[in-house]
C-alpha positions in Angstrom: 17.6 184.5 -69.3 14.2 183.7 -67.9 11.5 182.2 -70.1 9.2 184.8 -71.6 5.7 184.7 -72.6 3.8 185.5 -76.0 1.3 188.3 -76.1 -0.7 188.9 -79.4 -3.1 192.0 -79.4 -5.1 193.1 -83.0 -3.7 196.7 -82.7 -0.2 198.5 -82.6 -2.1 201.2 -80.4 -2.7 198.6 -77.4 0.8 197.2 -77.1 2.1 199.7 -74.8 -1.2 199.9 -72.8 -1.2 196.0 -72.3 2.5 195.7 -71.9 2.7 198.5 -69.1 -0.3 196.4 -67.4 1.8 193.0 -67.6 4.7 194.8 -66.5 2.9 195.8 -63.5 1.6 192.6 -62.6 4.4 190.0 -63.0 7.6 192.4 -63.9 9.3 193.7 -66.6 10.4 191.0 -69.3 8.0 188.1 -67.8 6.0 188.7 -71.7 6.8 190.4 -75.1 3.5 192.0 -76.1 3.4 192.1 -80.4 0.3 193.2 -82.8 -0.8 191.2 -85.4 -1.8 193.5 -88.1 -4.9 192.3 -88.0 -7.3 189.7 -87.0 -6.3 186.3 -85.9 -9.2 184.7 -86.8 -7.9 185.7 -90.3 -4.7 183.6 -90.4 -4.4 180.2 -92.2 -5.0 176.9 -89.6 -2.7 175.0 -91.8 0.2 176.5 -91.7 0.3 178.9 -88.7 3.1 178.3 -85.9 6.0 179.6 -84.0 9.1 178.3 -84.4 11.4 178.2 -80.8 13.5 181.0 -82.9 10.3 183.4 -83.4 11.3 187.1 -82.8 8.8 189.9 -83.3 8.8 192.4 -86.2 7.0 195.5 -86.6 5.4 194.9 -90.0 3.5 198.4 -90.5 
């Protein structure tokens, strides 16, 4: 399995759009592209990190 890269966008609706552009560019499953349900300005500095285990969820 290759490594794969960590795309966050603010909105579900721009996943697929972004994705299919990354896709393009470096092939498929070179980056998972997630939403965060928000801002990322708005998440807490002290305790925000990913883990080498992360997976993406669809939280909505």
């Amino acid at each position: 399995m290759s490594a794969q890269n960590l795309v966050i966008v603010e909105s579900k609706n721009k996943v697929s759009k972004v994705q299919t552009y990354l896709d393009q560019l470096y092939g498929k499953s070179s980056f998972i592209v997630s939403y965060s349900s928000g801002h990322i300005r708005d998440l807490p500095t002290d305790s925000f990190g990913l883990t080498e285990n992360y997976t993406p969820t669809d939280m909505c």
